[in-house]
C-alpha positions in Angstrom: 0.0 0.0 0.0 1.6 3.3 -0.6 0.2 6.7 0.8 1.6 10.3 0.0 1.2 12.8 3.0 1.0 16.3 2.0 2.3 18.4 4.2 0.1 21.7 5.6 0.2 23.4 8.9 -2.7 23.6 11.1 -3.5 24.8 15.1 -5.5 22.7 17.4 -7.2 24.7 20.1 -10.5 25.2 22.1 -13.8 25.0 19.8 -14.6 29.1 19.8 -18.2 28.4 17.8 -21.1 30.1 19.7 -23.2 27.9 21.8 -19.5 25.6 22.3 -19.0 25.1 26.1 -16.1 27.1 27.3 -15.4 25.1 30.4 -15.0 21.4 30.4 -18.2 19.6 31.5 -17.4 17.3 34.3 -19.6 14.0 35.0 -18.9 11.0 37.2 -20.3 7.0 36.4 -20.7 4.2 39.4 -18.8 1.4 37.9 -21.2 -0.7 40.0 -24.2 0.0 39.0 -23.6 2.8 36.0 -25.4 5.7 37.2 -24.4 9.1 36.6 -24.4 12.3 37.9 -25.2 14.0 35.1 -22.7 16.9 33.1 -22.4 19.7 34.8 -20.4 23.0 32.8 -16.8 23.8 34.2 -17.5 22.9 38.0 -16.3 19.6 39.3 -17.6 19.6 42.9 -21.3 18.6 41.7 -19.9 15.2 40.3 -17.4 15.0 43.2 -20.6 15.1 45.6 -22.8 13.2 43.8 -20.2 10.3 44.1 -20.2 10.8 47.4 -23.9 10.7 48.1 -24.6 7.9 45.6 -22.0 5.7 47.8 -23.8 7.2 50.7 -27.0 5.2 49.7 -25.1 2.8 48.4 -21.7 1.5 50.2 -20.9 -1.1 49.0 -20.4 1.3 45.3 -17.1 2.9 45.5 -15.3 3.5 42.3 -16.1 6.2 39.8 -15.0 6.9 36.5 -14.4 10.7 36.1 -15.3 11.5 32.5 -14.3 15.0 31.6 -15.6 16.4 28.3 -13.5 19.3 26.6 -14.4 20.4 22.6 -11.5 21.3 20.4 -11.1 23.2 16.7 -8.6 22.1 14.1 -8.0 25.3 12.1 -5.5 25.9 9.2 -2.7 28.1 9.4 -1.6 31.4 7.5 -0.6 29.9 3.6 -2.4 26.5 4.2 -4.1 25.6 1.3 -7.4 24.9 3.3 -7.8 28.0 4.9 -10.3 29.2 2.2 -12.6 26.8 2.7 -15.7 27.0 5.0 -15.2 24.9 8.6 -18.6 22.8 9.1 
C-alpha cells in the first residue's frame, strides 16, 4: 500500500463556535451499577458530591469513572491551502 502525505500546517485549540461550552463539562459513572451524575459545565464539585452521596445510599459502590468532556477546533494556518474553505 503506498500513501503520500501532504504536508500543511494547522492549530488545534479550544472549539470558539457560539453555543460551544467554554469550560469542560465534568460527569462521574458508578462502575457498580452505572449511574451518573449528570454533566455539569466547568465545575467539578457537583460530580465529586454526587459520588459521594450515591456511595452514601449505596456503600458497598465505590469506584467512579471521572469523564471529563473538553471540545476542540482544528484550524489551518496562514498559507495553508485549506484555509479558504468554510469549517462545518
Amino acid at each position: 500500500m503506498r500513501a503520500i502525505i501532504k504536508a500543511a500546517e494547522w492549530t488545534l485549540g479550544p472549539e470558539t463556535a457560539e453555543g460551544a461550552p467554554k469550560e469542560p463539562m465534568y460527569e462521574a459513572e458508578c462502575l457498580t451499577c452505572e449511574e451518573q451524575s449528570g454533566a455539569t459545565d466547568g465545575d467539578l464539585l457537583p460530580a465529586e458530591v454526587w459520588a459521594l452521596k450515591h456511595t452514601g445510599l449505596n456503600p458497598t459502590h465505590r469506584t467512579y469513572r471521572a469523564i471529563i468532556t473538553s471540545f476542540w477546533r482544528v484550524s489551518p494556518t496562514e498559507g495553508n491551502p485549506y484555509s479558504e474553505l468554510e469549517a462545518k
